[in-house]
Every structure is written in C-alpha cells, then in structure tokens.
N, C-alpha and C positions, 0 to 999 in steps of 0.2 A: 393105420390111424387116419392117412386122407380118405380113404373109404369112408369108413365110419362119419368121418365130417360132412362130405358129401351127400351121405346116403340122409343126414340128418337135415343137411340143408335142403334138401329135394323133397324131404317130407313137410319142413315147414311153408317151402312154396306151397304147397298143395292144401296146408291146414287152413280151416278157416279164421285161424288170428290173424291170416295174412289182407284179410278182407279189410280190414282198421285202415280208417284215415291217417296215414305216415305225413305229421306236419315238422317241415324242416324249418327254422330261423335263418332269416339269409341276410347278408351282407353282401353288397353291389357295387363295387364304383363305376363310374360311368364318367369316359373322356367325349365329350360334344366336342365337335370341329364344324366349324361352317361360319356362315353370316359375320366373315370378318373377325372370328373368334377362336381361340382356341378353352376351353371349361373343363374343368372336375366338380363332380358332384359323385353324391354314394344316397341312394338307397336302400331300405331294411326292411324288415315286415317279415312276412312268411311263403314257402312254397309247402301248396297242401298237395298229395298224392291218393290215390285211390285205384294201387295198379292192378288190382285184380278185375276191376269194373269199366280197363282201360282196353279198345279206345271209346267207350259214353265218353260225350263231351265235359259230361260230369264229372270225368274221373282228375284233372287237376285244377290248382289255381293256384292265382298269388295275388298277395295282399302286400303291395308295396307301401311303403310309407316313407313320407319325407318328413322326417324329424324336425329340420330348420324351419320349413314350413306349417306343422304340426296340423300337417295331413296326410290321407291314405285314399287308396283307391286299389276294387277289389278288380281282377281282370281273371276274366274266364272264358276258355274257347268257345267259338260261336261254334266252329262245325269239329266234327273227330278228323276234317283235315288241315287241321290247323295245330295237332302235334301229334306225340306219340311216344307211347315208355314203351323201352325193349328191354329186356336183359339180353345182354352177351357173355359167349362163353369166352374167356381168356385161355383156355387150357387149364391143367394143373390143377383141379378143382376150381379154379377163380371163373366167379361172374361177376358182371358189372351191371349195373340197373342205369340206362340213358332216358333222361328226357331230353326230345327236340321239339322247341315252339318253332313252327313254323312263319315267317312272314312271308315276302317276294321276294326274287331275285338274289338280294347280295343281302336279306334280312334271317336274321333266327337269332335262338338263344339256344345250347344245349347245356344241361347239366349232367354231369359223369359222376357216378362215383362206385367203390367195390363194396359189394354186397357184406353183410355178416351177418353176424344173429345178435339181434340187439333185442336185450329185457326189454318186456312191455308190459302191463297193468296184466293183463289173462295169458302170460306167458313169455312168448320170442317170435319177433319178425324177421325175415330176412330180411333187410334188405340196406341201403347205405349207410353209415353213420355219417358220413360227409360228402357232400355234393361239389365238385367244380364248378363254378359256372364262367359261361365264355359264350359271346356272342356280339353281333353287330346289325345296325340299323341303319338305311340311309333315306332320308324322307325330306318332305319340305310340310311347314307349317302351312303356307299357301300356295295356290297352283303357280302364281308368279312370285314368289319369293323365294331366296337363297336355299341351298341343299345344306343336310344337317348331317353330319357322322357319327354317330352312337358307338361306342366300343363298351362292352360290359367286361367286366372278371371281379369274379368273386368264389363267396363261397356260400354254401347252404348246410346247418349241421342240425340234426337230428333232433328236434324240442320233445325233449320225455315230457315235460310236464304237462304243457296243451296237447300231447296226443295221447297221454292217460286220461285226461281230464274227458278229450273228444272219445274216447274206449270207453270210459266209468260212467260217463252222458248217452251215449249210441248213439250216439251223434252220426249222420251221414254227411257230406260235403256241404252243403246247404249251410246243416246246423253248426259244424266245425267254423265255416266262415261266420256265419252272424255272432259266434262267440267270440272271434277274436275282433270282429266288428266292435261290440259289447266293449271289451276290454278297450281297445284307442280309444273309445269317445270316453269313457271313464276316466279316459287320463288325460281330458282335455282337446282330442286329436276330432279334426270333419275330415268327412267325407268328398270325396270327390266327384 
C-alpha cells in the first residue's frame, strides 16, 4: 500500500496540475524587540507558490496585510537568490516541501510543511496542506538608529478557494496576485 501511495505521489509531482499557483492563507505573529521596546503584532494575507517554475523569481509571493491598519503590501523576490522551494525526503515515503526567503546574516523566514495530495479544481496536487512558518529579522529603520528584532511563527494553510478560482482563471503569479489585490481594496484595504 505505501508503494502504491508513493508511486501516485511521484506521478503527481510530475503531472502538469502540479504547475497551479498553490495559494496558502497565512497567519503571523511577530515579537519586535529593540528601540526600548518589547511588541506583538500578527500579520495575514497570503503566501502564493509556483514550485514547478521554482527558482523564476516568479515562482513565490506574499501578500501581507495588516488588518488594524487595513493595509497590504505585495513582496516578491528581486533575484532567485533571495529563496528557494525544496522538497525533502523524510524516508518512509514522507516528503516535505520547504520554502526559505532568504535575508542577511541572522535574516530568513522558512516555511515547512508535509506534502499530501490535496483536491484541487482539475484534479490533486501534492503538495502541503499546512505550512510552519519560523523566522527572524534584525535591521535598523535608520543607519543611526536603534537595532529591531523580528521573530515570526506562524502558520500558512492551504486556500481551496482562491487557488481554484486562480486554476478556473489561468491565472499565472502576476494574475493570482492582482486578484487577491482586487479582493483587499474591495474590502476597503490600500496598498502599500
């Protein structure tokens, strides 16, 4: 029977549904430390994936949004070394699909999570239902002012609806983003 599971999921890596923009929902918290402070805050929004076309720089993004402030801002890699999706083998039949954004030094975000086959609009993708996320930032807003601590953890989970919608549209990364662009400002939300 793990045969049989494996040999199915190797097939779908390979089919071309797997080419679909995979848009997860994500939840963020994020602890700031620095300038005298210690802060929580959470951001939401979306991470888009495109790991067959991965590493084009095209191939991720995220659409953060701060709800308190009822804003968004879209962030897309300048160069393909600025992340990168792997799948790993766990053994046992288990793989796991890693994104890592890369920043400097003591910077990144990665997101983990185990593959499956999850319904999709033209069939089954492999790939996570749920994403980890875990990472940290250290920056200064200005060259002479105080250092900032970033710590992220959260999670990223699978949105059927906006990645059928981006499947049943053909929608490529581009068009996936301006749709959910579309959808904040509809609901009141600017731009960043």
């Amino acid at each position: 029977m793990k045969t049989i599971l494996f040999l199915i999921a190797a097939f779908c890596l390979l089919s071309p549904v797997q080419a679909d923009i995979l848009i997860y929902k994500q939840n963020i918290g994020i602890t700031r430390t620095g300038g005298g402070d210690i802060s929580k805050s959470k951001t939401t929004g979306w991470t888009l994936l495109d790991p067959i076309n991965a590493p084009e720089t095209n191939a991720m993004a995220i659409v953060a949004v701060d709800a308190a402030l009822r804003t968004f801002i879209v962030e897309k890699p300048a160069s393909t070394n600025d992340f990168e999706i792997q799948t790993l083998d766990a053994g046992t039949a288990k793989t796991y699909t890693v994104l890592a954004i890369y920043g400097g030094g003591f910077r990144g975000m990665t997101m983990k999570g185990l593959d499956r086959l999850i319904r999709h609009s033209s069939g089954t993708v492999t790939a996570p239902r749920s994403l980890a996320v875990n990472g940290s930032d250290i920056f200064q807003f200005a060259t002479d002012g105080p250092l900032y601590f970033d710590e992220y953890k959260g999670t990223a989970t699978f949105d059927v609806v906006n990645s059928q919608i981006a499947k049943a549209e053909n929608l490529d990364m581009d068009g996936a983003i301006q749709k959910l662009r579309e959808i904040l400002i509809a609901k009141g939300f600017v731009e960043n």
